[in-house]
C-alpha positions as CSV (number, residue, x, y, z in Angstrom):
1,X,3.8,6.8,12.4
2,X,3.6,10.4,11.0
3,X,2.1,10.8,7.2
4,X,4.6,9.6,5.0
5,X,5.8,10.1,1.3
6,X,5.2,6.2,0.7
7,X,1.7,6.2,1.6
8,X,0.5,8.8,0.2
9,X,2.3,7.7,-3.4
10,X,0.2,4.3,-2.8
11,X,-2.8,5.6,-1.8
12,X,-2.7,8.0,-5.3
13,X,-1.3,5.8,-7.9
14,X,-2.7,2.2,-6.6
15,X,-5.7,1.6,-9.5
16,X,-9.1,1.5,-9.2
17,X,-10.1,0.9,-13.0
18,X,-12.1,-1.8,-12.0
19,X,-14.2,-0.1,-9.9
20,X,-13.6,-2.1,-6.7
21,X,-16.7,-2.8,-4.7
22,X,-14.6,-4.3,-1.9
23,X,-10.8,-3.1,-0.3
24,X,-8.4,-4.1,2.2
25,X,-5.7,-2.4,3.8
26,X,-2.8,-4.5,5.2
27,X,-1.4,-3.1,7.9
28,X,-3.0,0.5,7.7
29,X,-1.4,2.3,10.4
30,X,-3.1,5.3,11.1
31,X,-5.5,4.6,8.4
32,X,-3.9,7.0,5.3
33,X,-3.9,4.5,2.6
34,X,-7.8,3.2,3.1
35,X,-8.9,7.3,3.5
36,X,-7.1,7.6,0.3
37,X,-9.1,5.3,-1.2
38,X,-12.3,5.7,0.5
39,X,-11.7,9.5,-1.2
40,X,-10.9,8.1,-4.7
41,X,-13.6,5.1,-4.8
42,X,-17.2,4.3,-4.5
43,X,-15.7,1.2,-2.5
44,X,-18.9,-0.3,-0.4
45,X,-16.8,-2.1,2.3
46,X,-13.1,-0.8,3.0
47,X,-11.4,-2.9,5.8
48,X,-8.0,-2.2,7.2
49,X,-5.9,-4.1,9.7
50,X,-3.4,-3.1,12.3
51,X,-1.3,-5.0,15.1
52,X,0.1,-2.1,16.9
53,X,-2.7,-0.8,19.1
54,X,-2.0,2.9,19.3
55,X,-2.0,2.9,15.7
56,X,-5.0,0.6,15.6
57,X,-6.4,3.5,17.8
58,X,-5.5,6.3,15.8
59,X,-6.8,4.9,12.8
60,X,-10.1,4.1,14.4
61,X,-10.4,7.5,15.3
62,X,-9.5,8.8,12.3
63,X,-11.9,6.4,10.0
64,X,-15.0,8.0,12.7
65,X,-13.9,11.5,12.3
66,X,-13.6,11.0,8.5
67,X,-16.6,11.7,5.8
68,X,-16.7,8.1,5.2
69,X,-17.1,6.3,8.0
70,X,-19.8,4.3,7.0
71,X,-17.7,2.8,4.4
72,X,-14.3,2.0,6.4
73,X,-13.9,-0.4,9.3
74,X,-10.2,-1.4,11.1
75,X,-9.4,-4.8,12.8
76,X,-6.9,-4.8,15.4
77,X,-5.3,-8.5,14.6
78,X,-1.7,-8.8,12.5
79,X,-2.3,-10.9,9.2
80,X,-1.9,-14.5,10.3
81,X,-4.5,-13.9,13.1
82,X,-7.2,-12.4,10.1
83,X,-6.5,-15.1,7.9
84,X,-7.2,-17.6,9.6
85,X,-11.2,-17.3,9.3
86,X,-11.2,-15.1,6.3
87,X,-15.2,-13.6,5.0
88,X,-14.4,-12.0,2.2
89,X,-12.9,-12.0,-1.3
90,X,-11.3,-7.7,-1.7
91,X,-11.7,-6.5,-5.3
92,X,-8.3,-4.5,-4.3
93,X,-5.5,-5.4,-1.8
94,X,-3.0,-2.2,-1.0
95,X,0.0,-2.7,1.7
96,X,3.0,-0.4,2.5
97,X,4.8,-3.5,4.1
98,X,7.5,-2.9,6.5
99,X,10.7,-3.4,4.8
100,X,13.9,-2.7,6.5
101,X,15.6,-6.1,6.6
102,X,18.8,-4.9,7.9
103,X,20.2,-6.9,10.9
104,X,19.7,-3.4,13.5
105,X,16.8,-2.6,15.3
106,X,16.6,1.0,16.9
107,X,15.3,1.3,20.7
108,X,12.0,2.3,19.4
109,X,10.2,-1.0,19.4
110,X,6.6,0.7,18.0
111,X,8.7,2.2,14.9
112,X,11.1,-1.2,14.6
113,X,7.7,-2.8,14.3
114,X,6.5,-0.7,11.3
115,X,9.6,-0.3,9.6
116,X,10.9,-3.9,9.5
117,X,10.4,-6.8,7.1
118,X,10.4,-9.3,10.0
119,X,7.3,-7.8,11.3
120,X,5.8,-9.1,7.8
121,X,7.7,-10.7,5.9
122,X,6.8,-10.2,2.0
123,X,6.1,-13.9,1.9
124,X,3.6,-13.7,4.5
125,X,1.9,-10.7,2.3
126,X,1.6,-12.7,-0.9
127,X,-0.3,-15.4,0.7
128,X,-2.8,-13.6,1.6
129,X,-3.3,-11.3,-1.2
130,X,-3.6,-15.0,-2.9
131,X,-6.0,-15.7,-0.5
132,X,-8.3,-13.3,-0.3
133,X,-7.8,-11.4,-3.8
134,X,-11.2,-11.9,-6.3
135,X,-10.5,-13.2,-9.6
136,X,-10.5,-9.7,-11.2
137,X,-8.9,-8.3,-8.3
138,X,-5.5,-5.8,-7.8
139,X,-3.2,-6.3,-5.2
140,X,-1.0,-2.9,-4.9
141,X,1.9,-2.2,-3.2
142,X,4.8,-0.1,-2.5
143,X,8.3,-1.1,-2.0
144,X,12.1,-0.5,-2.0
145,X,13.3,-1.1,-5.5
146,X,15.9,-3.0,-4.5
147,X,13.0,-5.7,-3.5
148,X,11.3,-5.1,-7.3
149,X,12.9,-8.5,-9.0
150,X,12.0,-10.7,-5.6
151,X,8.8,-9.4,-5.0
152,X,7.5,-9.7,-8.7
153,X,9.6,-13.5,-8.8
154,X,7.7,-14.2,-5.4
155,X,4.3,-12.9,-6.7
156,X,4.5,-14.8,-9.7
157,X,5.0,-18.4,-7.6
158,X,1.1,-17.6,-6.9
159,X,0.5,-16.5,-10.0
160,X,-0.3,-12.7,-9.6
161,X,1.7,-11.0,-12.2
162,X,2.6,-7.2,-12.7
163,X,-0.2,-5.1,-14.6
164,X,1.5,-1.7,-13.7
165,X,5.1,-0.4,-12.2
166,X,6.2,3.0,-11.4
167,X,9.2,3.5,-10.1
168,X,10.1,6.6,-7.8
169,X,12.9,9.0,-7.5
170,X,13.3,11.6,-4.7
171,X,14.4,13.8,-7.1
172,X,16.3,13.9,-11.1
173,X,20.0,13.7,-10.5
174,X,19.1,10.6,-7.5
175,X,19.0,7.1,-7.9
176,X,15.0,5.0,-8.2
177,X,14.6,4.3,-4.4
178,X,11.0,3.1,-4.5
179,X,8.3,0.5,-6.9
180,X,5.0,1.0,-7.2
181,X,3.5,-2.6,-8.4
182,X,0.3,-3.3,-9.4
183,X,-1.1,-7.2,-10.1
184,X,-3.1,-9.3,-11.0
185,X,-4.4,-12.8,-11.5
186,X,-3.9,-12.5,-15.7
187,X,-0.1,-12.0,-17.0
188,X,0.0,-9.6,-19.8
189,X,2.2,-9.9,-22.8
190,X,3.7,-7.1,-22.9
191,X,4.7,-4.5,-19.7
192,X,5.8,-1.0,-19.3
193,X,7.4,0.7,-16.5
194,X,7.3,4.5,-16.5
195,X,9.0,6.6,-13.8
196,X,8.0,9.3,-11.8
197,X,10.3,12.1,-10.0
198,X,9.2,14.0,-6.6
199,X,10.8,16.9,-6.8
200,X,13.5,19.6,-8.5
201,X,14.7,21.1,-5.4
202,X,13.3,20.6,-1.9
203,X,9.6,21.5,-1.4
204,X,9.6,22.2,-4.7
205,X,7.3,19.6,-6.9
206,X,7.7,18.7,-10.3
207,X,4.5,18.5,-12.0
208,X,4.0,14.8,-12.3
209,X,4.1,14.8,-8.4
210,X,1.4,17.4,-8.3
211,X,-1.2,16.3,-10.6
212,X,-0.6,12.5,-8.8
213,X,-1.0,13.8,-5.5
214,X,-2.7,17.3,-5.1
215,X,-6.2,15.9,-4.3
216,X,-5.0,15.0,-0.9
217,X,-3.0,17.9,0.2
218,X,-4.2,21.2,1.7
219,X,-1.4,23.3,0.1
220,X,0.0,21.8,-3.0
């Protein structure tokens, strides 16, 4: 579960205009996302959760060796299993769900397990950003944008509704592979999308990319 393009866009983008004095990371991995934020935010109390125990590991490590440990704490449990007894409202929610629902399954069962809806299924997500969201909360996520229209239709069943989308392209000339969604627990009237483009060649970042993402990279 090496650093990845996805996290790192969600981890950048996801909003924090309303100051969040609480966050949650479902499904953290190795703990990018919540270092993000813990970075970004004056966040009192940033909890992540993991299943997969080498990951659960890493991130644990990686929370202690970071200059905000005081601030971020991992649970090894998978969602069900942390909401059954949930403690806390989050002011902000942020998930890179698995979400490759097609029928194969490579021999890796670690990376099937990250990299698969099954492993959390979207509908699984929703309730518990329902759950545990506060009334002025954001719940932020990335996803494939062929998902877009059924995630937004499915968060809209517990009335969270889209605040802010962005949708990704690897590079001009190639198709929108990804959505950034923001919500809410308000609907607004009126909703744009805008679009943002990684690259113009390979390595080579165009200068949306950079000014989203150059706080977090050594050599940008």
């Amino acid at each position: 579960m090496k650093v990845g393009t996805d996290g790192v866009l969600l981890g950048a983008w996801c909003p924090i205009e309303n100051k969040p004095f609480s966050i949650l990371d479902i499904g953290t991995g190795t703990g990018l996302i919540a270092l993000m934020l813990a970075q970004r935010s004056q966040a009192e109390q940033i909890d992540a959760i993991e299943i997969d125990e080498d990951a659960y590991e890493q991130a644990v490590d990686n929370f202690e060796n970071s200059s905000w440990s005081d601030r971020l704490f991992c649970f090894h449990a998978g969602l069900d299993e942390f909401m059954e007894e949930p403690e806390d409202e989050y002011d902000l929610i942020v998930s890179n769900p698995p979400f490759y629902s097609e029928d194969y399954k490579t021999s890796n069962e670690q990376r099937d397990m990250a990299r698969f809806q099954d492993a959390m299924p979207f509908e699984d997500l929703v309730e518990a950003a329902d759950l545990l969201l506060s009334e002025n909360g954001i719940f932020a996520v990335i996803i494939p944008y062929k998902e877009e229209v059924r995630f937004i239709d499915l968060c809209a069943e517990f009335e969270l509704y889209p605040v802010r989308v962005t949708r990704v392209k690897g590079t001009h000339d190639t198709p929108i592979v990804r959505s950034l969604l923001a919500f809410k627990r308000y609907e607004l009237s009126t909703l744009t999308a805008d679009e943002l483009v990684i690259e113009t060649a390979r390595h080579h970042y165009t200068e949306d990319y950079i000014a989203l993402t150059q706080e977090f990279y050594l050599k940008m």
